[in-house]
C-alpha positions in Angstrom: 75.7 220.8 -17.9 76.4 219.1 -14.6 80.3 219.9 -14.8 82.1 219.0 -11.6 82.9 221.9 -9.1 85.8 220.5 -7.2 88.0 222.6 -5.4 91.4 223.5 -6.1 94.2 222.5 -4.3 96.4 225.2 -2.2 99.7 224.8 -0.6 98.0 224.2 2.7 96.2 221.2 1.6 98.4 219.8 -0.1 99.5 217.3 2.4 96.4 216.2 3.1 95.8 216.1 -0.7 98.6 213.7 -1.2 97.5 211.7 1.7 94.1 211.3 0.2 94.6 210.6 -2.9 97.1 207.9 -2.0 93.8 206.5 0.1 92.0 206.6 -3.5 93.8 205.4 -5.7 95.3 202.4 -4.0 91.5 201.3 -3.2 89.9 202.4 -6.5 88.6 199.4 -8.4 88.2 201.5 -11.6 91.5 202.3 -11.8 94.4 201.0 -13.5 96.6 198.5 -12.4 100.1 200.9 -10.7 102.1 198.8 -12.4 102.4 200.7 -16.1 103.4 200.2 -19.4 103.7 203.0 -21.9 103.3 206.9 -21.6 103.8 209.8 -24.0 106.9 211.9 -24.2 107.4 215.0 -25.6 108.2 213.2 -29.5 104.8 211.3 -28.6 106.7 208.2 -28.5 105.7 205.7 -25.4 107.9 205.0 -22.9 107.8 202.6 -19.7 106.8 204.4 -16.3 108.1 201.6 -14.0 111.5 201.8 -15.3 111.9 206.1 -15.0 113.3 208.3 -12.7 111.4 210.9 -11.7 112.5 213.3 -14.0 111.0 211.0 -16.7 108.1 211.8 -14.8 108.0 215.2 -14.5 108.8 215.1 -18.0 105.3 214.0 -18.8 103.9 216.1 -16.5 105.1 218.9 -18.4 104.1 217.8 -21.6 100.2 216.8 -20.1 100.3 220.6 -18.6 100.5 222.1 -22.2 97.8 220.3 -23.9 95.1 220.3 -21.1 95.9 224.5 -19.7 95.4 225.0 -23.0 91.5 223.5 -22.7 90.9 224.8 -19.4 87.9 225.9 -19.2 88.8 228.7 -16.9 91.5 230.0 -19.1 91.5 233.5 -20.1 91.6 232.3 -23.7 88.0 233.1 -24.7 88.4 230.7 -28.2 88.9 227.6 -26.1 86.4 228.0 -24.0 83.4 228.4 -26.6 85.3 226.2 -28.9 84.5 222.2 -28.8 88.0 220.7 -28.7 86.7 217.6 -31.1 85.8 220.3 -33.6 88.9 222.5 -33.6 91.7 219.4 -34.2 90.8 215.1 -34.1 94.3 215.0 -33.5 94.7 217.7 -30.2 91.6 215.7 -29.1 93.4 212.8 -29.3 96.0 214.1 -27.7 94.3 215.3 -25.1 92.9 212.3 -24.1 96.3 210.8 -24.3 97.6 213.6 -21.7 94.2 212.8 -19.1 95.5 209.2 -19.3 99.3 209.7 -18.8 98.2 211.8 -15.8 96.6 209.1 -13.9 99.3 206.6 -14.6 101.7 209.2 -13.6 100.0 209.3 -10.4 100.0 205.7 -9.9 103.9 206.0 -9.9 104.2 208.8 -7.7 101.7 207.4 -5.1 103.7 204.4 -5.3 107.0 206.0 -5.1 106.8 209.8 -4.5 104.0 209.6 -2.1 104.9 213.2 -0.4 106.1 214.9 -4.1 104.1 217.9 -5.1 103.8 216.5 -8.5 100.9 214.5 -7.1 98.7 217.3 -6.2 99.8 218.8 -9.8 98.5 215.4 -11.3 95.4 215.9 -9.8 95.0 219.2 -10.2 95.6 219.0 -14.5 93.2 215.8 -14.1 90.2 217.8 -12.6 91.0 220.3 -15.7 90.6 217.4 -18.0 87.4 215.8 -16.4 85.6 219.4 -17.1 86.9 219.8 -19.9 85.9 216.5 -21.0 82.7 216.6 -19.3 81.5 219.5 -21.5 82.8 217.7 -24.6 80.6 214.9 -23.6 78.0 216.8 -23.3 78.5 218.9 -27.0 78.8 215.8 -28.7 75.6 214.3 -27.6 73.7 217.5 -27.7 75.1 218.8 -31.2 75.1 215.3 -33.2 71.9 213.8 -32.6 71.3 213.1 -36.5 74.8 211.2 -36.5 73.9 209.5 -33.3 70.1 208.6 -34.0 68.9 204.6 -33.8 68.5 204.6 -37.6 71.6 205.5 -38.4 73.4 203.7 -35.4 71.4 201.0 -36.8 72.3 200.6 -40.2 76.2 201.2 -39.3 75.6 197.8 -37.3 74.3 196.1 -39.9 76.8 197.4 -42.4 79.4 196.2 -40.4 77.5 192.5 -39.5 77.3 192.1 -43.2 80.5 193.3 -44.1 79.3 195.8 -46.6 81.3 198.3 -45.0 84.7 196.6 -44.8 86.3 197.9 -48.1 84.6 195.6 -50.5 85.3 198.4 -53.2 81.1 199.4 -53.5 79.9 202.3 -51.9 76.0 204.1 -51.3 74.5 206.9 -50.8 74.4 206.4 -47.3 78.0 205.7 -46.8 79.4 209.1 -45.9 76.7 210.1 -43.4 77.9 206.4 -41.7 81.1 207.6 -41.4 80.4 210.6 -39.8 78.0 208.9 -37.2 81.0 206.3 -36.9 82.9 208.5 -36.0 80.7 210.2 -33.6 80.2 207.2 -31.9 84.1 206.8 -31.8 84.6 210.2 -29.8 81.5 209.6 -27.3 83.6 206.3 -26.4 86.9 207.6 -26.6 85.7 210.4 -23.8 83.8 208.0 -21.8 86.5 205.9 -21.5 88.8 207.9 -20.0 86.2 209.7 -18.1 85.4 206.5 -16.7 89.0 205.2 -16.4 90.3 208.4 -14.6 87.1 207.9 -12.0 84.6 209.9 -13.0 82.3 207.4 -14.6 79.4 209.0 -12.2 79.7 212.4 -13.8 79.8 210.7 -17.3 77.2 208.6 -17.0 75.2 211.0 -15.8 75.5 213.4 -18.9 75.6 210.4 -21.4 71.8 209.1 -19.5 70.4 212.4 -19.7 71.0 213.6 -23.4 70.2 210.1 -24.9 67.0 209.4 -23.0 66.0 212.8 -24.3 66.7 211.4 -28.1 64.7 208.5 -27.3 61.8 210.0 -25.5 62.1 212.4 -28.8 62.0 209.7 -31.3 59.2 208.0 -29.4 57.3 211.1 -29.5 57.9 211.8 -33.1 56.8 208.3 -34.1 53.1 209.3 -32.5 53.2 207.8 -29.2 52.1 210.1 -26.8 52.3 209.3 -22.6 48.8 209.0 -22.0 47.2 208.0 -18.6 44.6 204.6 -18.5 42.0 207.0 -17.5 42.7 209.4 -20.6 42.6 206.4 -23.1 39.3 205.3 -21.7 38.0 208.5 -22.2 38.7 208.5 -26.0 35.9 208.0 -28.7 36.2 205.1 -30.6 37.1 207.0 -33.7 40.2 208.2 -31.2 40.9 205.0 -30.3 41.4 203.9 -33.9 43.3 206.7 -34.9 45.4 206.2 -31.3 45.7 202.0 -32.3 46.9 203.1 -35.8 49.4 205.1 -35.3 50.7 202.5 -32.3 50.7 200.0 -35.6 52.5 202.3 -37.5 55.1 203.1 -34.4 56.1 199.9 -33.1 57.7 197.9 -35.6 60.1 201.3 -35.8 60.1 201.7 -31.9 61.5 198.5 -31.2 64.0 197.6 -34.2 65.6 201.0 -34.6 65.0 203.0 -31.5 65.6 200.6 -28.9 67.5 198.4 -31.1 69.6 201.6 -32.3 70.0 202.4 -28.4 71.2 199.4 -27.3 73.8 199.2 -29.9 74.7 202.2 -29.1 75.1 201.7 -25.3 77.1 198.3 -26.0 79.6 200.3 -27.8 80.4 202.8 -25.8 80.4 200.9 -22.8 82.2 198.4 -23.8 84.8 198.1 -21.7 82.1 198.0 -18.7 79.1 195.6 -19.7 77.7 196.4 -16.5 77.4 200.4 -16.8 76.2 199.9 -20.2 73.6 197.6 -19.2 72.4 200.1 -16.4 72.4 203.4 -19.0 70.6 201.3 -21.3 67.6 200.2 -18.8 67.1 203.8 -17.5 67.6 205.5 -20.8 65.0 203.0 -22.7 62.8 202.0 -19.8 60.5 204.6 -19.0 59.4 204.9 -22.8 59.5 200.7 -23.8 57.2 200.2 -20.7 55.1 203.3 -21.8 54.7 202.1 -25.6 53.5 198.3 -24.3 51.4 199.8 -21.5 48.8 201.4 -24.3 47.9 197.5 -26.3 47.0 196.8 -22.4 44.7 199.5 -21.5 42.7 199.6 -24.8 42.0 195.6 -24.4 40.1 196.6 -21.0 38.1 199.1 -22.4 35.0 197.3 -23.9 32.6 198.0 -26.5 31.0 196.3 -29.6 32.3 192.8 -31.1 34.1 194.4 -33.9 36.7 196.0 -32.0 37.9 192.2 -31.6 39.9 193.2 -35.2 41.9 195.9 -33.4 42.7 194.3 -30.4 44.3 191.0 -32.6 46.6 193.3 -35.2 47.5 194.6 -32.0 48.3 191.1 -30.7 49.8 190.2 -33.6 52.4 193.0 -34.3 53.2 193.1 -30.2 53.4 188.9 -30.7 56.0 189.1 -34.2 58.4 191.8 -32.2 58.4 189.4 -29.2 61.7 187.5 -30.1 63.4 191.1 -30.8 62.2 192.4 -27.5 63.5 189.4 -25.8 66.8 190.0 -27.3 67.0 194.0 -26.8 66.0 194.1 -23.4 67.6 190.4 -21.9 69.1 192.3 -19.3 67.4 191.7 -15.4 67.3 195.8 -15.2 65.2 195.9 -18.2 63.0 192.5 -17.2 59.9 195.2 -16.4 59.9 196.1 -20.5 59.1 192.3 -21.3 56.8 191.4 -18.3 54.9 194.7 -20.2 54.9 193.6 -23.4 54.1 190.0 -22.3 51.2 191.3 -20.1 49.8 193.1 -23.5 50.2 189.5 -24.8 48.0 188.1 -22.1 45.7 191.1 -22.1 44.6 191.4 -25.7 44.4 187.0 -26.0 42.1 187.1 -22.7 39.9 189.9 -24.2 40.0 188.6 -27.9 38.6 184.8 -26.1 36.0 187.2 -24.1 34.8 188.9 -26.9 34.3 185.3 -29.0 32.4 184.2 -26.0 30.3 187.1 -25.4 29.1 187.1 -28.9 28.3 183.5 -28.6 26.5 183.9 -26.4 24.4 187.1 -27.7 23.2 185.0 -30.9 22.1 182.7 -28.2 20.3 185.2 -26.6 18.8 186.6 -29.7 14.8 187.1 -29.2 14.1 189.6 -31.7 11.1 187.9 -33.1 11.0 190.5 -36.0 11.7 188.3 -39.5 12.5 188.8 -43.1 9.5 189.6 -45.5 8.9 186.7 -47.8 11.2 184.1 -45.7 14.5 186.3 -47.1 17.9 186.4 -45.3 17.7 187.9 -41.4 19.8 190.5 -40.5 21.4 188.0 -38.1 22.7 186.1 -40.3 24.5 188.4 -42.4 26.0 189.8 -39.0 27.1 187.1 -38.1 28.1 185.7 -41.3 30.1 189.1 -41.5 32.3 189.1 -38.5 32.9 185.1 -39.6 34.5 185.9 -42.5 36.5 188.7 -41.3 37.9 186.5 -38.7 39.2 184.6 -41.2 41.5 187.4 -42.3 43.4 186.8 -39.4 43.0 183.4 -38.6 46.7 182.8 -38.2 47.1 185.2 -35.3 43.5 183.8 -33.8 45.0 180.2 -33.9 47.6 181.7 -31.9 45.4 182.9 -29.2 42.8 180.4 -29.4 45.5 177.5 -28.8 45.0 177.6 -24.9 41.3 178.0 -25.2 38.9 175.7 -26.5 35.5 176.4 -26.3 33.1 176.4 -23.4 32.2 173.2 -22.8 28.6 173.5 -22.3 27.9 173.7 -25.7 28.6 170.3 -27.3 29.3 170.1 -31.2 28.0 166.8 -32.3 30.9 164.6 -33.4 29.3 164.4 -37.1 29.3 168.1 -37.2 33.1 168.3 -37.4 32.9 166.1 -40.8 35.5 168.3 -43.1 37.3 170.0 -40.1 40.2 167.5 -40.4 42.4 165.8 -42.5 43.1 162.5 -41.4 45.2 162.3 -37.8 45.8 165.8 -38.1 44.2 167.9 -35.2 40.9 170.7 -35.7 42.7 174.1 -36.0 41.1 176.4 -33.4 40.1 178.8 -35.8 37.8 176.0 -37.5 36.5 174.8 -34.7 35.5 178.2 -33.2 33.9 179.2 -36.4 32.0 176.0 -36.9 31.1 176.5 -33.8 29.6 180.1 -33.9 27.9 179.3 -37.4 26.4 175.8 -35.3 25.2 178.5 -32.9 23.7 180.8 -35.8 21.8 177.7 -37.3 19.9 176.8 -34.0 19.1 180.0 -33.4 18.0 180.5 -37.3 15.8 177.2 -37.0 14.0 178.7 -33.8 13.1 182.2 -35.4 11.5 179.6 -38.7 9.3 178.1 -36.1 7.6 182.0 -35.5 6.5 181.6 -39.6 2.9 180.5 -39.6 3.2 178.7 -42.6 5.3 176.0 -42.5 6.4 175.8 -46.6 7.9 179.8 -45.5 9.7 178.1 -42.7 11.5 175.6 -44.8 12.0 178.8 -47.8 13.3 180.8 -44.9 16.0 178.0 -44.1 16.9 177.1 -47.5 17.5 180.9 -48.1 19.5 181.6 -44.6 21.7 178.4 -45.3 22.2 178.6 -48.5 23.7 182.5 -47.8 26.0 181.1 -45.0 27.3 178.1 -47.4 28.2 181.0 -50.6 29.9 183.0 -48.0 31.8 179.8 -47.2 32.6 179.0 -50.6 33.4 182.5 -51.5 35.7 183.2 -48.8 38.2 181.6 -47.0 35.7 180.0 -44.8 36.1 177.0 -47.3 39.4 176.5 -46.5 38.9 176.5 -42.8 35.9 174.8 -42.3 36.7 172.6 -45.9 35.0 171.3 -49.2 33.1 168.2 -47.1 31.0 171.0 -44.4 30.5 173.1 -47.6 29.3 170.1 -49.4 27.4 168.7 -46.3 25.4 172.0 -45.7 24.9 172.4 -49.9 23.0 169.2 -49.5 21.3 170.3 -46.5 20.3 173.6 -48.5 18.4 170.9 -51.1 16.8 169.2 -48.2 15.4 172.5 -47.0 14.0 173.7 -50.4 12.4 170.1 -51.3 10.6 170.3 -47.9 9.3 174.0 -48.9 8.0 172.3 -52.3 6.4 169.7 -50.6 4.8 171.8 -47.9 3.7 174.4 -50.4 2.5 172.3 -53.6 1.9 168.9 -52.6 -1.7 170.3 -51.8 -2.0 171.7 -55.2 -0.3 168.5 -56.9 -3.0 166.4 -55.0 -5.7 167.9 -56.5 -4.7 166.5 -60.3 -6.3 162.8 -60.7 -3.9 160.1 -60.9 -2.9 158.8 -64.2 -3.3 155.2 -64.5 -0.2 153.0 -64.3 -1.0 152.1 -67.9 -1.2 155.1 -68.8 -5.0 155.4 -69.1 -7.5 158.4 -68.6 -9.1 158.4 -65.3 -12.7 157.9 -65.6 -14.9 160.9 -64.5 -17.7 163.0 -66.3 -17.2 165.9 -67.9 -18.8 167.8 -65.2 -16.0 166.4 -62.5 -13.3 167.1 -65.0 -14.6 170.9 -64.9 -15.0 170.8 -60.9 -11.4 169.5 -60.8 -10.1 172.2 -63.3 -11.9 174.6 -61.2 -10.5 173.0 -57.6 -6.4 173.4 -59.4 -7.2 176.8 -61.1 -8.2 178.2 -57.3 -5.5 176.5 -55.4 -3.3 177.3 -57.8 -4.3 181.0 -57.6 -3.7 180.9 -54.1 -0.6 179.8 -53.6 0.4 182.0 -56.6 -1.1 185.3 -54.9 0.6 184.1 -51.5 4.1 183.2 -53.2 4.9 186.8 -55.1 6.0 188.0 -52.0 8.5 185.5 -51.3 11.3 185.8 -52.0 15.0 183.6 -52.6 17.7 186.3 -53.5 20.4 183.9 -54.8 19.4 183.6 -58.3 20.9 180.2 -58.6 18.6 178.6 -56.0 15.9 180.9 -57.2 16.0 179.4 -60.7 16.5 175.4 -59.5 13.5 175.9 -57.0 11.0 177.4 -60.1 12.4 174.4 -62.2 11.4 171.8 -59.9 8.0 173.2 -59.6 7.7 173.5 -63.1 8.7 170.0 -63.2 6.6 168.2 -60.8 3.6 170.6 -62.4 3.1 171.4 -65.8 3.5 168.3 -67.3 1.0 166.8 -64.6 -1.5 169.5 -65.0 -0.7 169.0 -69.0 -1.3 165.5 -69.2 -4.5 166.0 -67.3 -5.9 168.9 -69.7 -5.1 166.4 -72.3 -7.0 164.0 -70.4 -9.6 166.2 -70.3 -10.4 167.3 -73.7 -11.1 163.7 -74.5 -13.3 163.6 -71.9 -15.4 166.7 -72.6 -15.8 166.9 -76.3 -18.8 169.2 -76.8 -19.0 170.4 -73.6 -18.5 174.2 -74.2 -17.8 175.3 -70.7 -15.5 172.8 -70.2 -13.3 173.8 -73.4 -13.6 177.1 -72.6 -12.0 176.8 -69.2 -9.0 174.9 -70.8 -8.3 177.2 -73.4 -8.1 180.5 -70.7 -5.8 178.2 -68.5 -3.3 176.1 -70.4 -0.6 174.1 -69.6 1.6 176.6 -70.7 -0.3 179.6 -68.7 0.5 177.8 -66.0 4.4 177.6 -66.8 3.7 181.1 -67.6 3.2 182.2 -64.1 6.1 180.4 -62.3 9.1 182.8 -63.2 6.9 185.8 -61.6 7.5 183.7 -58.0 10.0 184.6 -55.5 10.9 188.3 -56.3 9.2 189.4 -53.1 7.1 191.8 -55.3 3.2 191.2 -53.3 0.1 190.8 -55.4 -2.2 193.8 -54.6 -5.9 193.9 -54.8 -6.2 194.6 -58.2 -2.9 192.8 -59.9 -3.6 190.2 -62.3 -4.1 186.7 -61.0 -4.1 183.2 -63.3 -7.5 183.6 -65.2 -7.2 187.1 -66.0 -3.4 187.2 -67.4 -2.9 187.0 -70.7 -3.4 182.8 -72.3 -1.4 180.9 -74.2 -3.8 179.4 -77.1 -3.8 175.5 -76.3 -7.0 174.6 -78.4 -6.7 175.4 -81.9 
């Protein structure tokens, strides 16, 4: 227990005793002043010291002599010794204490007055009696009321009392005795380190009170999940480690900080609160180790690299070390405890530097990207939806990102063009840098989506392939919160964009097939050909028809809404073109069998027949059914 093992005091020392002490306690800056005010006689009634004889003295001495022989540790009473003096009576405690205090004001006097008196070396003698005594009482306290002494509980007696809920409003909880008890706990640790410290023995206090609380801390650390792990140890983990050792740092934190080292400090301030100073210095050394510990782990796992996704982690991370910031400022303001917050502000630094890495890094990758395998049928690439992925779930956290991204704006060797920001702002106020940076990574995913179109060698697949891809990046948009960071106008500009991309594909893919219908005059008059050339022309459609038919059922546009507006607009620009001319066309062949025939196994409405069969991505095989062989509609009656 670390009691003191000073020697006792014989006859033949005694001079030299006297001498000594009168050395100490004149030049002791602990001690108090010799001029006293008050002591306890034998009715416990206080009594001026400067104004007694010596008898008065000796008086006190006496009555000191009773209480503390009686708690001598090396007494032959066996119940004393294995009996904690706070337990047996509050009151003898507090008498005891009483006694240790009246001995060193009683040796003030003498030392002042009585230098050569044997009562001196008495004095000191009972005192040395009372320092063990009180040294192993220190030491049962701590040891024996840990669950009246723990940061929750220290904790919620402080804000009880900052509240006033404690202060006899006439309301009560369920809580309320246990606070009491840890109250008063708290009340006999300061009681004995007070006199401890005032009698001068603050170095054998202080060095019980450091050990047995730094052991509850460490414990409650512990017990929260946080282990002390070396860097290499951590980097050693598998990610499914990691994330379990990154959850449980989530989980422990938040309680670490506002009820162990919160609790702690309270704690320290209390007891020591006659010496600021002392409590300052048990607080750093009894919290340190563990603080620095619990802040070093965020730092160590932002080094340690591995895929994009990980960027998640490393920002809740950021963003719980980033909302305790203002309460580790406040617990540990002290310049003995300035290590704890250059820690947790180099975790800060860490995890923004790595989370800015990672962005850049993965810009940089879709640049990169020369995987020049596509989608079947011009459908979505896995690229996109990758990308489109970790977008979105950046947006989750967007609030903590704009935090980090403040001091870094992106690299400026890729220039945005100035109309590409249309939406990103309102008025004079500035681009977040969450919009920005995701404009920016989707800006990188559309050149790099218009570069894998150009490998398609037909160019009406390119323009389906881009109408599909940008159309999938503007639902995610509007679906998530995309459309609140990047906003309605880049939504709206890149919706229009989508209908740019799929008029192109129509144009690439049935303006040859369109062609091959004769004008109708602008009067509305039949064009003028023989009823051999209106069968060669029925015969030209029919095939090219056929062909893009047979080619097109295995493309495919998975957003039914685009799916259904694309098959419109064909229908629109076709069947009544290719109606008109069959019309056309029956006036023109009248008799001619194989002419009729041909119009009555492809109508108008055959052909309208065969549109909703196109973009599935289901392939034609050799024997499928093609235009002429499916079943007709009956035009000719």
């Amino acid at each position: 227990m670390g009691l003191i093992r000073t020697p006792e005091i014989s006859e033949e020392n005694a001079s030299m005793s006297r001498k000594a002490m009168s050395t100490s306690l004149s030049s002791s800056k602990t001690l108090p002043s010799p001029s006293f005010s008050s002591r306890a006689s034998r009715n416990g009634k206080v009594a001026p010291f400067s104004n007694l004889s010596v008898s008065a003295v000796e008086e006190t001495l006496r009555n000191a002599e009773s209480v503390i022989r009686k708690w001598d540790l090396n007494a032959k009473t066996s119940y004393t010794r294995v009996t904690s003096l706070f337990l047996h009576d509050r009151e003898e405690a507090k008498s005891f204490l009483q006694s240790a205090k009246d001995l060193r004001e009683a040796m003030h006097f003498l030392v002042a007055s009585h230098s050569g008196s044997d009562k001196l070396v008495l004095a000191q003698s009972l005192t040395q009696i009372a320092m063990k005594r009180l040294e192993k009482e220190l030491y049962h306290i701590l040891s024996t009321n840990r669950e009246h002494l723990d940061p929750e509980s220290v904790s919620r007696k402080s804000s009880r009392r900052s509240d006033g809920s404690g202060n006899g409003n006439g309301t009560a909880s369920d809580d309320e005795p246990e606070d009491n008890v840890s109250e008063s706990t708290m009340e006999d640790v300061k009681s004995v380190v007070d006199c401890m410290i005032s009698a001068g023995y603050g170095t054998e206090c202080i060095k019980i009170y450091k050990l047995m609380r730094k052991s509850t801390v460490d414990e409650g650390i512990y017990r929260l999940g946080i282990e002390r792990l070396k860097s290499s140890q951590i980097q050693k983990l598998t990610w499914n480690s990691r994330e379990l050792l990154i959850k449980n740092w989530l989980n422990a934190v938040k309680v670490a900080v506002q009820t162990v080292f919160k609790g702690e400090r309270i704690l320290c301030d209390y007891v020591f609160s006659a010496s600021g100073k002392i409590g300052e210095s048990c607080f750093a050394e009894i919290t340190k180790e563990a603080a620095i510990n619990l802040f070093r782990i965020p730092e160590i796992i932002a080094r340690i690299k591995g895929s994009p996704e990980r960027i998640f982690k490393l920002i809740e991370l950021y963003e719980a070390t980033y909302e305790l910031w203002p309460d580790i400022e406040s617990i540990f303001k002290f310049d003995s405890t300035l290590d704890v917050k250059l820690q947790a502000l180099s975790a800060l630094v860490k995890l923004g530097n790595m989370v800015q890495v990672i962005l850049s890094n993965y810009e940089a990758t879709i640049q990169k990207d020369s995987s020049k395998i596509l989608p079947e049928g011009g459908g979505i690439h896995s690229l996109t939806r990758s990308v489109m992925e970790f977008a979105t779930s950046l947006t989750k956290c967007s609030s903590t990102l704009s935090d980090i991204l403040m001091d870094h704006p992106p690299p400026g060797n890729l220039n945005l063009p100035e109309s590409y920001f249309n939406g990103l702002s309102a008025g004079d106020i500035p681009m977040s840098p969450v919009s920005v940076r995701l404009a920016w990574l989707i800006l990188g995913l559309l050149c790099k989506l218009d570069a894998k179109a150009e490998l398609y060698k037909d160019v009406s697949l390119s323009y389906l392939f881009l109408a599909n891809n940008l159309n999938f990046i503007v639902e995610e948009a509007r679906s998530t919160n995309l459309k609140y960071l990047l906003g309605d106008e880049w939504v709206a500009t890149h919706a229009e964009k989508v209908r740019q991309y799929a008029a192109s594909y129509e144009a690439a893919a049935w303006s040859k097939v369109l062609s091959l219908l004769p004008e109708v005059a602008a009067d509305g008059g039949s064009p003028v050909m023989s009823p051999k050339a209106a069968g060669a022309c029925l015969q030209r459609f029919g095939a090219a028809f056929e062909e893009e038919y047979r080619k097109q059922m295995s493309w495919t546009v998975p957003d039914g809404k685009l799916r259904d507006e694309i098959k419109v607009s064909i229908e629109r620009k076709l069947v009544p073109a290719y109606r008109q001319f069959c019309e056309t066309c029956l006036g023109i062949a009248r008799g001619d069998a194989e002419v009729e025939r041909k119009l009555v196994r492809f109508g108008a409405d055959d052909l309208g027949n065969y549109l909703p069969d196109l973009f599935h991505g289901t392939a034609v095989s050799g024997g499928s059914q093609s235009p002429s062989s499916r079943p007709r509609g009956c035009l000719l009656r």
